[in-house]
C-alpha positions in Angstrom: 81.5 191.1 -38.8 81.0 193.2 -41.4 78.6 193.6 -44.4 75.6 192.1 -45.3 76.4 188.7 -44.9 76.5 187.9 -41.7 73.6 188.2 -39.4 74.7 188.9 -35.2 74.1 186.2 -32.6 71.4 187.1 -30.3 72.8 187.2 -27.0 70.9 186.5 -23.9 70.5 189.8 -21.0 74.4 190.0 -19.6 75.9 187.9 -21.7 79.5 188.3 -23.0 81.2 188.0 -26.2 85.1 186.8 -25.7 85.1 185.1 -29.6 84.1 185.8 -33.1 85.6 184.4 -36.6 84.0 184.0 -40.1 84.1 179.7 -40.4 82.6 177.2 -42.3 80.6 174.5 -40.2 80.7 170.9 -41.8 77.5 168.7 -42.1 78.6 165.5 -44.0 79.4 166.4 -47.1 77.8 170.0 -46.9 79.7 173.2 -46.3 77.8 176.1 -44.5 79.1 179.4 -44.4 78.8 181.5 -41.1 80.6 182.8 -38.1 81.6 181.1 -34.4 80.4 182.9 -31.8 81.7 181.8 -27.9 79.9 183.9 -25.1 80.3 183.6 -21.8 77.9 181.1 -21.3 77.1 179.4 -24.8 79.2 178.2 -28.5 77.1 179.6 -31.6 77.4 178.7 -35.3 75.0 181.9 -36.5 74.8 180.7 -40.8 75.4 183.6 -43.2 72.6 185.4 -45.0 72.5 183.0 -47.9 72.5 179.7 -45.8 69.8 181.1 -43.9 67.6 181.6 -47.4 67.7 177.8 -47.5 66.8 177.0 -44.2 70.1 176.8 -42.2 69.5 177.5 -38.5 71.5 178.7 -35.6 73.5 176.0 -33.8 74.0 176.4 -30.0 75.5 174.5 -27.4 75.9 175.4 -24.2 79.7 176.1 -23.1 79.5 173.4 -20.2 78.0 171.2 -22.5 81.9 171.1 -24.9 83.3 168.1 -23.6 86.6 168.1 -25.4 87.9 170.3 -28.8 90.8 168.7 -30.9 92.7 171.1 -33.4 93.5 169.6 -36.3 96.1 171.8 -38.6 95.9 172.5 -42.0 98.0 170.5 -44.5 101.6 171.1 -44.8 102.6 173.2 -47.4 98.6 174.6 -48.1 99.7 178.0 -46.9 100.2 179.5 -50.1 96.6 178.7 -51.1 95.4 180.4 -48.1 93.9 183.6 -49.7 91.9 181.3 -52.0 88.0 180.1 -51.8 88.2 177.2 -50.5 91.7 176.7 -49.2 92.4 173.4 -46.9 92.4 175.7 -43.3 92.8 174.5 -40.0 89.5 173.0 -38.1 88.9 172.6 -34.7 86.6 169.4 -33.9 84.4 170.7 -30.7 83.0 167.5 -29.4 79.7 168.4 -27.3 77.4 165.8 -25.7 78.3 163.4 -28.1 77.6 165.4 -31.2 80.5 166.8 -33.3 80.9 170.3 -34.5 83.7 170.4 -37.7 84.3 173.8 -37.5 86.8 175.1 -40.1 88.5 178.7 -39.5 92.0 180.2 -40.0 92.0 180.4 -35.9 91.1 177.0 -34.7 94.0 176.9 -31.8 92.4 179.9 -30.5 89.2 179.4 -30.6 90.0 175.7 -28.5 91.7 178.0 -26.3 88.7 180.2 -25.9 86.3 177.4 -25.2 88.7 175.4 -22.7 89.0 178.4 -20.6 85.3 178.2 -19.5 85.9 174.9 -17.7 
């Protein structure tokens, strides 16, 4: 993406990116800023900059590894708060060898799309 924020995912010799977005991963009650990367082969949170600073680290799971992703829309009538920090957004739920990933992004469906076409 662009700016100084966000740091690229290091991709692996041939691999492929089909998916990137700007999202915010969930960890309990913590918020971490970043983007979702899918690849042909693997799902990456890569944190921002900032989260980095404190010691956030790169998620990855390995795309055979996504057992199921639920989409969860946004609240009815939140749409008008979309252009605002911290807006309710849609969130896809990527469950992956029993742990689960909140991810929250404007294009959830998609990105469940995305990730169910590699099984």
């Amino acid at each position: 993406m662009a700016g100084w924020l966000f740091v690229d995912a290091a991709l692996e010799q041939g691999e492929e990116l089909l998916f990137r977005r700007v999202c915010v991963l969930r960890r309990g009650r913590r918020s971490i800023g970043g983007e979702v990367n899918v690849t042909d082969r693997r799902l990456l949170f890569v944190p921002n900059r900032l989260e980095q600073l404190v010691g956030v680290r790169v998620v990855e799971v390995a795309r055979d590894a996504v057992d199921h992703v639920t989409v969860v829309p946004a609240p009815p009538g939140t749409a008008r708060f979309a252009a605002l920090p911290g807006a309710p957004r849609a969130r896809a739920e990527v469950d992956a060898d029993g742990e689960l990933l909140v991810l929250r992004l404007e294009e959830a469906a998609v990105l469940a799309q995305v990730l169910e076409l590699g099984r």
